[in-house]
N, C-alpha and C positions, 0 to 999 in steps of 0.2 A: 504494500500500500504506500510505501515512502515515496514511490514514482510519480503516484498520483498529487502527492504534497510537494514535490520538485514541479511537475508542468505548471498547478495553480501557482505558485511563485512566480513560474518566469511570467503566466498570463498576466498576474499584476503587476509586476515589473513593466509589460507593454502597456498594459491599460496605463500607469503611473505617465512614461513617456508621452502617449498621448492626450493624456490631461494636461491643464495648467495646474491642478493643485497638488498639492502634496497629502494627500493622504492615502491612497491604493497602496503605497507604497511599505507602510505599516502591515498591509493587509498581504505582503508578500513573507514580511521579514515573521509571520504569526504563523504563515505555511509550511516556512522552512521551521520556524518552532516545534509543528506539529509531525515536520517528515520526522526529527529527532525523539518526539515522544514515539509514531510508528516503527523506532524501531525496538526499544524495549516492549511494546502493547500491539495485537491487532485489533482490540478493539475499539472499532470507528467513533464511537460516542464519546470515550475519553479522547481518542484522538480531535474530533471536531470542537468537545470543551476547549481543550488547553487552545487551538487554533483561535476560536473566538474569544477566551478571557486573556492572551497572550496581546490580541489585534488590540482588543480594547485601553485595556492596558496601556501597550504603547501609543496608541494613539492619544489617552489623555495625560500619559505623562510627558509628553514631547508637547501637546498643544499650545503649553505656555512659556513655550522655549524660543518655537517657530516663533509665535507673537512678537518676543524681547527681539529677534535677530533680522524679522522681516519689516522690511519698510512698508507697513500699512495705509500709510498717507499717500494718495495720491497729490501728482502735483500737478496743478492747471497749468495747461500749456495755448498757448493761441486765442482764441477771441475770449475763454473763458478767466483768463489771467487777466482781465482788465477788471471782473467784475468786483466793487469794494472802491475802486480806484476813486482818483478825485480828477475832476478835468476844470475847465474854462471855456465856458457857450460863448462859440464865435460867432452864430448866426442866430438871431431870435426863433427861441422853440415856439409852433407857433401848432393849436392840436387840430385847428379846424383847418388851417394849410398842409397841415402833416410836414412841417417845413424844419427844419433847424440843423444846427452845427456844435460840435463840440470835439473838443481837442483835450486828449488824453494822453498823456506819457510823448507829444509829437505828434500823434498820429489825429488825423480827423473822421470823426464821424458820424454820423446822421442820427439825430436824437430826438424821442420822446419824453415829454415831461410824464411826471408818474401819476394816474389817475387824469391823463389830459390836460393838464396842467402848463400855462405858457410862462414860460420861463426867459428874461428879457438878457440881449448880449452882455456877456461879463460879469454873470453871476457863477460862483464855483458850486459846482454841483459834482453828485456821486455816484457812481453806477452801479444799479438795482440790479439789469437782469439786462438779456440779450434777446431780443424778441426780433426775430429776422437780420436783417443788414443792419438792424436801428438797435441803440442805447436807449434803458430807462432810465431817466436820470432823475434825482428827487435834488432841489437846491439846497448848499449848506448856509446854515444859520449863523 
């Protein structure tokens, strides 16, 4: 039966490759646990305990390891890194034109006041959210 607990490994081993996450991989190192208990035992039920209390096991004692080591934070990159930002309205927000301009970090771009809101050249204002090509912008106080 240990044959059978060597292929389930390598198959988690493949499954682990093609996932992004890490955990199959547990479920590989629990199979080979259990090929070493089949070969003291053949029988399958103690063998498939120790396989599943071995998987578990590792799996919860590594999960807060993974956590400490793995950078969880993603980081915004591209139109989503502006949002928070402060800018300066170049061109009058205007809700019923749908018109306006604002300038953030250099760059410009087409702005909505938040709740429709017109907002007049040269007030510094903050970016809420990205609703198409356009900035929501709420003005600072």
């Amino acid at each position: 039966m240990w044959y059978v607990w060597l292929i389930l490994a390598g198959v988690f081993v493949i499954g682990e490759v093609l996932t992004s996450g890490f955990l199959i991989f547990w479920l590989s190192l629990g199979s080979l646990i259990a090929m070493v208990v089949s070969f003291f035992t053949d029988n399958i039920i103690i063998q498939t305990t120790v396989f599943l209390i071995s998987s578990v096991i590792l799996i919860l004692a590594t999960k807060p390891l993974v956590k400490k080591f793995a950078n969880i934070e993603t980081v915004k990159t591209n139109v989503q890194s502006i949002i928070g930002k402060k800018g300066i309205v170049t061109k009058d927000i205007n809700s019923i034109h749908s018109t306006g301009q604002v300038k953030i970090e250099g760059e410009l771009w087409s702005a909505i006041g938040i709740n429709d809101m017109d907002i007049p050249e040269g007030t510094e204002v903050e970016v809420n959210e990205i609703k198409g090509v356009k900035v929501i912008v709420t003005p600072i106080k």
